[in-house]
C-alpha positions in Angstrom: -125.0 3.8 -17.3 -126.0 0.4 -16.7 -123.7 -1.6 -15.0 -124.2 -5.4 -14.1 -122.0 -8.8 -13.8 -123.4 -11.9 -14.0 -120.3 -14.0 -12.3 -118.6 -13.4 -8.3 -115.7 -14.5 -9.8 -114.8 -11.2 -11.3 -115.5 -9.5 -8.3 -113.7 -11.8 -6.1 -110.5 -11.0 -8.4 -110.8 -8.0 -8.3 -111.2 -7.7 -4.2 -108.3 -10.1 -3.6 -106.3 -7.8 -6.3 -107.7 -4.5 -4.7 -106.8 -5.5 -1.3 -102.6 -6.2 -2.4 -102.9 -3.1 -4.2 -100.1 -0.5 -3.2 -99.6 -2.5 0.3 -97.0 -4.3 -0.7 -95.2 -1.3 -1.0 -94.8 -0.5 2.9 -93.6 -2.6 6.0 -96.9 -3.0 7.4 -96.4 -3.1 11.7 -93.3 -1.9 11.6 -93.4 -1.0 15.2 -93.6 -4.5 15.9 -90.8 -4.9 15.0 -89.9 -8.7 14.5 -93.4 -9.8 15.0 -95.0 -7.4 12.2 -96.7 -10.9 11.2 -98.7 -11.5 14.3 -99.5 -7.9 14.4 -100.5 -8.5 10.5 -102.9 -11.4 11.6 -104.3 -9.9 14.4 -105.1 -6.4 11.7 -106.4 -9.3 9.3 -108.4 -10.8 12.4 -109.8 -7.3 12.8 -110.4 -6.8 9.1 -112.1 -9.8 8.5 -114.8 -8.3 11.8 -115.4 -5.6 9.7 -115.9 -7.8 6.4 -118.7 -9.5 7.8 -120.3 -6.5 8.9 -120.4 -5.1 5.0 -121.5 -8.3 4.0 -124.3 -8.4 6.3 -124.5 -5.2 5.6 -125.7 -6.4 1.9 -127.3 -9.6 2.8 -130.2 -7.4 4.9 -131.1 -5.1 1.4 -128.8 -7.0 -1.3 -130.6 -4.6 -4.2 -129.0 -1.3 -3.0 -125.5 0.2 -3.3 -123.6 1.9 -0.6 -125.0 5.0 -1.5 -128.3 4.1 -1.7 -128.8 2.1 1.6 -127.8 5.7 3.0 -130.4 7.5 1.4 -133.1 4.9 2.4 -132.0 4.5 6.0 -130.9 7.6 7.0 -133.4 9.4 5.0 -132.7 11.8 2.1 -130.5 14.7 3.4 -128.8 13.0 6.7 -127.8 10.1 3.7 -127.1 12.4 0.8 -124.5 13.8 3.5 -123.1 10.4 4.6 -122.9 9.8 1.0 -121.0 13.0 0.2 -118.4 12.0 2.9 -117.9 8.3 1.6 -117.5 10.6 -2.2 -114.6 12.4 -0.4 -112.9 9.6 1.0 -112.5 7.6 -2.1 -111.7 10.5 -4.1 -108.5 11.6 -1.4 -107.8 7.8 -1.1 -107.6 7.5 -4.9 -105.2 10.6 -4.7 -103.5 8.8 -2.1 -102.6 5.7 -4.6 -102.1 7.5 -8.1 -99.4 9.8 -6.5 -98.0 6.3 -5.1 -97.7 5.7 -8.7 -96.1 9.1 -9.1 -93.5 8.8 -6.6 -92.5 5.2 -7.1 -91.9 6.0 -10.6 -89.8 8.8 -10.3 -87.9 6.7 -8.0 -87.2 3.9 -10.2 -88.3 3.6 -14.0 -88.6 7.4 -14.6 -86.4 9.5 -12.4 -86.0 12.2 -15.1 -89.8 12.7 -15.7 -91.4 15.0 -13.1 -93.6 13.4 -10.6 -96.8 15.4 -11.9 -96.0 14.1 -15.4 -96.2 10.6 -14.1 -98.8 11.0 -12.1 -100.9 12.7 -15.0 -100.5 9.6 -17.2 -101.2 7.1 -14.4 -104.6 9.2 -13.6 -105.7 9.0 -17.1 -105.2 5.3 -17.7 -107.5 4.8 -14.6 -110.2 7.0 -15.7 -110.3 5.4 -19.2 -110.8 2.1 -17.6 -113.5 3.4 -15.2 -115.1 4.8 -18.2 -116.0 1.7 -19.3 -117.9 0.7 -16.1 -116.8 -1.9 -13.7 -117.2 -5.0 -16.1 -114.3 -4.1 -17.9 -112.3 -3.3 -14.8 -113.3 -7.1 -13.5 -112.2 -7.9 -16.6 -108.8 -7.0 -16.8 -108.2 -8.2 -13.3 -108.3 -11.6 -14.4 -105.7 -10.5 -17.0 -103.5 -8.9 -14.4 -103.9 -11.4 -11.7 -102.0 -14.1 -14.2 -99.4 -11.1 -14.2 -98.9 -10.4 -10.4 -98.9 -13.9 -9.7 -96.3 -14.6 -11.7 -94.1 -11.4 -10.7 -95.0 -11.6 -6.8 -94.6 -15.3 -7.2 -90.9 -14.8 -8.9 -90.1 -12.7 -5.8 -91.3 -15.3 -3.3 -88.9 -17.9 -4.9 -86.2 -15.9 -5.8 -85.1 -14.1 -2.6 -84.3 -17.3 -0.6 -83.1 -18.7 -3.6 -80.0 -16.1 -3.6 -79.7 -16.6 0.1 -81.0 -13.3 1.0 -83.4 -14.8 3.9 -82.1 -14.8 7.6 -84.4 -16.3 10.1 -82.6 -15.4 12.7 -84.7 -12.0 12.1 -88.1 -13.9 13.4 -86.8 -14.1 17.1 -87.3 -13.3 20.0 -90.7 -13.6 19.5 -92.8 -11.1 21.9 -89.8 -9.4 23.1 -91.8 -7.0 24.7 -95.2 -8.6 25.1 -99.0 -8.5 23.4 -99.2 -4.7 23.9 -97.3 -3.4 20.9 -98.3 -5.8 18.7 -102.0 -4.8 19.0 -101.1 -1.1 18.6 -99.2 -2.1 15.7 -102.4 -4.0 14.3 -105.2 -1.6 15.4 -106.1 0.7 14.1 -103.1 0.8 11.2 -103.3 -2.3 9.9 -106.8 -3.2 10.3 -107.4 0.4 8.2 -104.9 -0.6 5.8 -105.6 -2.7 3.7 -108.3 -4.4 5.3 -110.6 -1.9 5.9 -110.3 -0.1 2.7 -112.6 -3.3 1.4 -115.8 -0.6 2.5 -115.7 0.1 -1.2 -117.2 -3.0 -1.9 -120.4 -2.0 -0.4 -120.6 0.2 -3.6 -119.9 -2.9 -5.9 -121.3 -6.1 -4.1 -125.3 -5.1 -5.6 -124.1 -5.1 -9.3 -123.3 -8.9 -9.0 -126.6 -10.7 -9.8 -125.4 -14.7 -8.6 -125.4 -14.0 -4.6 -125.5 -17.3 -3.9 -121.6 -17.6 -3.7 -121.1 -14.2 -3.5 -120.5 -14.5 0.7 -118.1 -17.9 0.5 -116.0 -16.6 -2.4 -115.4 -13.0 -0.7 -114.1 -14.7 2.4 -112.2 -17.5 0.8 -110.3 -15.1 -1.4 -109.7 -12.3 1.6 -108.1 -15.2 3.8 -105.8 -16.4 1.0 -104.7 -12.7 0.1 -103.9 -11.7 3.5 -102.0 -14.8 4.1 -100.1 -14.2 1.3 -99.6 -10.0 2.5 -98.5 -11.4 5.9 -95.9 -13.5 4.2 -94.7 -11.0 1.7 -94.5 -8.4 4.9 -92.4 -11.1 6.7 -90.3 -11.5 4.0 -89.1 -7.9 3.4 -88.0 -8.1 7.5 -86.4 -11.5 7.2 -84.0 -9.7 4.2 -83.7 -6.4 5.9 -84.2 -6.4 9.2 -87.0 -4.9 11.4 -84.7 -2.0 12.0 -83.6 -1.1 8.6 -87.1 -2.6 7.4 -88.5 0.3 9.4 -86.5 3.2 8.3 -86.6 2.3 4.5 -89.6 4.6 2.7 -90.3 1.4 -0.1 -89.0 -1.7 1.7 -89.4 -4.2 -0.2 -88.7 -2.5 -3.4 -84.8 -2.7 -1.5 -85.3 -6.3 -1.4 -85.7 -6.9 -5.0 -82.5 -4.8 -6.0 -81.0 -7.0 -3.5 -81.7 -10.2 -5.8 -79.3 -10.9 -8.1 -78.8 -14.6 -9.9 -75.8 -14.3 -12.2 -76.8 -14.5 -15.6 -79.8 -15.2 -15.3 -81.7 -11.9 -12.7 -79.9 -8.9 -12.6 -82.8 -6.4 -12.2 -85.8 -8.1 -10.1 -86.8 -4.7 -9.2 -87.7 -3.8 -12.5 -90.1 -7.0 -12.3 -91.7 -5.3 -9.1 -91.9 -2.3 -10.0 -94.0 -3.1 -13.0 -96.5 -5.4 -10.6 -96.9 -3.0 -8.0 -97.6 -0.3 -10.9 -100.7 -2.9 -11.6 -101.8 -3.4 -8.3 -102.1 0.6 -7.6 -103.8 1.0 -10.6 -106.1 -1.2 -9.8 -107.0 0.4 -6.6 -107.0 3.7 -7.8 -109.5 2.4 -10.2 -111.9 0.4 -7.5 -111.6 3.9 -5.3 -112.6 6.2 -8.7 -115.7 3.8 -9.1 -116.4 4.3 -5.8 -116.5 8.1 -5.8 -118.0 8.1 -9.5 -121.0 6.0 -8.8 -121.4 8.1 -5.8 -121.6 11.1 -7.6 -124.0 9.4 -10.0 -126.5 8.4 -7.1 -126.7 11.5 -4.8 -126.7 14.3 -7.8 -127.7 12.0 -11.1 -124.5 13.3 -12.7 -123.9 11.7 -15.8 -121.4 9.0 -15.3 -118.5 10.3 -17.4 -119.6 13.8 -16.4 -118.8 12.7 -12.7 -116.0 11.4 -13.6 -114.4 13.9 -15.6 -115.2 16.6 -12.6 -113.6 13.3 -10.3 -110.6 13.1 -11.9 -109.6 16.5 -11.8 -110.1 17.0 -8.3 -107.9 13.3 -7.5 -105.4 15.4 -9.8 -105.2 18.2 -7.5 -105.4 16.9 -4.4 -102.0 14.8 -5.4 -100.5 18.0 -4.9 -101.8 18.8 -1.4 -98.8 17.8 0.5 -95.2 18.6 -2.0 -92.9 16.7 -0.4 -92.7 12.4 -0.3 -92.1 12.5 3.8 -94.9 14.9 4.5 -97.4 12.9 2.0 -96.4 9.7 3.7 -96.3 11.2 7.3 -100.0 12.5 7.1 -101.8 9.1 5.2 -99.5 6.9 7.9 -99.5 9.4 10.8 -103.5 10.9 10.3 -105.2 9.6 8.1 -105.2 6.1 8.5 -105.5 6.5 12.7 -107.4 8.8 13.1 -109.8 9.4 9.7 -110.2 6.4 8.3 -112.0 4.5 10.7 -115.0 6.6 10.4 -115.2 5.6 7.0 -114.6 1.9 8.0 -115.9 1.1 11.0 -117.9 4.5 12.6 -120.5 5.3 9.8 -121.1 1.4 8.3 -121.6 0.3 12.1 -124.3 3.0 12.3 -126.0 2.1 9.1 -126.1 -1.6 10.0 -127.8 -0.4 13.7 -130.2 1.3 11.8 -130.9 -1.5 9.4 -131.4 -4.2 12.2 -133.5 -1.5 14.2 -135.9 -1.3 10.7 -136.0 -4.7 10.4 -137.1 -5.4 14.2 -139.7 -3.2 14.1 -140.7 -4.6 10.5 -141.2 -7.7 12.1 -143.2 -6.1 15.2 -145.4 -4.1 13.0 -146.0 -7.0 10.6 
């Protein structure tokens, strides 16, 4: 399946839109407490480390996917198996998100259809637009960024608005110093969302115009994880960091909070319907991910891949039953302890070994 862009702009949508994804639906340094948005800029700080590393990553061989530079670098079996691994991450991580999908709407729009009903629909709705190929997905992004704008934006406005905002929350600032606020930041936050941006290594070669490729990737991942830094503060400036902390979807609480007689009476409909985009999304980006994967180590055919792709994301929703347990092991394991393998272990490597080719190019030449 040939699949090729000829704009960064897509792309760039799409990464800002991938990166909101289903975090808005979590307090993000929670442990912080209070100062959850320094430990949110220091995880961006940390995040935006490993962006230029995947960038530079594609700068040094910009005509090969993820996959590929594995293959060539590491050589045929070693990078078919770092391949394989990088399949199985974005397939569980695209589990992760569509049974957010699942969950949240059985929670709030849907709470008499069963959470595998939900999460059925959601799954097949991301693998019809992953059928198409990524253009379409780019696509649709700018359609849904007009949409999440708008709803995110209605949130931003509307919860001081009804008075719902307490500064008072913000202080004392570093109560109990620099230490927890870097716990708090790395490895969580710097895993989640930032680091979850590794996909792109899959995607960056399909856009032909690299000349702005680098400027618009950084522009747009410094404006989104502003904006995530603000929308984390405001969930603990309505809630507080204690009750911010104990509540499973934050600031989903927040919107049912905002109320403007006559005129809002059910904002959480309004964010439930965006964050239901933003999910979908990444589920999406993370299905690509694995598909194209299986496409380049096997030579699947792509909507062979995917159909054997989708089943497997639709089983592995069903790996941990209960809601606590499912968010206890993704918070808890995953994302401490697994994920940085994926993000920081296995990219650094392949980036030692590129500069180690290159040098010795250079010697031998």
């Amino acid at each position: 399946m040939r699949i090729t862009v000829t704009r960064v702009s897509g792309l760039a949508i799409a990464f800002s839109l991938f990166q909101v994804g289903s975090t808005t639906l979590f307090l993000l340094g929670a442990s912080a407490k209070q100062d959850a948005w320094l430990a949110m800029s220091i995880g961006a700080l940390a995040g935006f480390v490993l962006l230029i590393m995947y960038l530079s990553i594609h700068k040094l061989d910009p005509e090969r996917n993820l996959y590929e530079l594995l293959c060539h670098y590491w050589g045929k079996w070693i990078g078919s198996l770092g391949g394989l691994l990088f399949v199985g991450y974005f397939t569980y991580e695209a589990s992760r998100t569509v049974r957010d999908i699942g969950e949240l709407g059985t929670l709030t729009l849907l709470n008499r259809t069963p959470t595998a009903v939900i999460t059925l629909i959601a799954l097949v709705v991301c693998a019809d637009v992953v059928r198409f190929g990524p253009r379409v997905w780019f696509l649709l992004c700018h359609l849904f960024l007009i949409l999440m704008v708008f709803g995110y934006g209605s949130i931003l406005v509307l919860t001081p608005f009804t008075g719902l905002i307490h500064f008072e929350f913000l202080f004392p600032v570093l109560e109990n110093g620099i230490t927890p606020i870097i716990k708090a930041a790395i490895p969580e936050i710097m895993s989640f969302p930032f680091g979850q941006t590794v996909l792109f290594l899959v995607l960056f070669k399909i856009v032909t115009d690299k000349r702005k490729l680098k400027r618009s990737i950084i522009i747009v991942y410094w404006v989104t994880a502003l904006f995530l830094v603000v929308i984390n503060e405001v969930t603990i400036l309505v809630l507080g960091p204690e009750l911010a902390a104990s509540s499973t979807y934050p600031l989903f609480e927040v919107t049912q909070l905002i109320e403007l007689a006559n005129i809002v009476e059910r904002a959480d409909v309004l964010f439930t319907l965006v964050i239901f985009i933003g999910i979908g999304i990444k589920t999406a980006g993370f299905m690509f991910g694995a598909v194209i994967g299986l496409q380049t180590i096997f030579s699947f055919k792509y909507k062979a891949a995917l159909l054997l792709l989708s089943i497997i994301i639709y089983a592995l929703t069903f790996l941990t039953p209960r809601l606590t347990e499912f968010l206890w092991f993704g918070l808890n394991v995953a994302l401490v302890y697994v994920w940085p393998i994926f993000q920081i272990a296995l990219p650094g490597l392949l980036f030692l070994t590129m500069l180690i080719r290159k040098k010795n190019r250079r010697a031998y030449s």
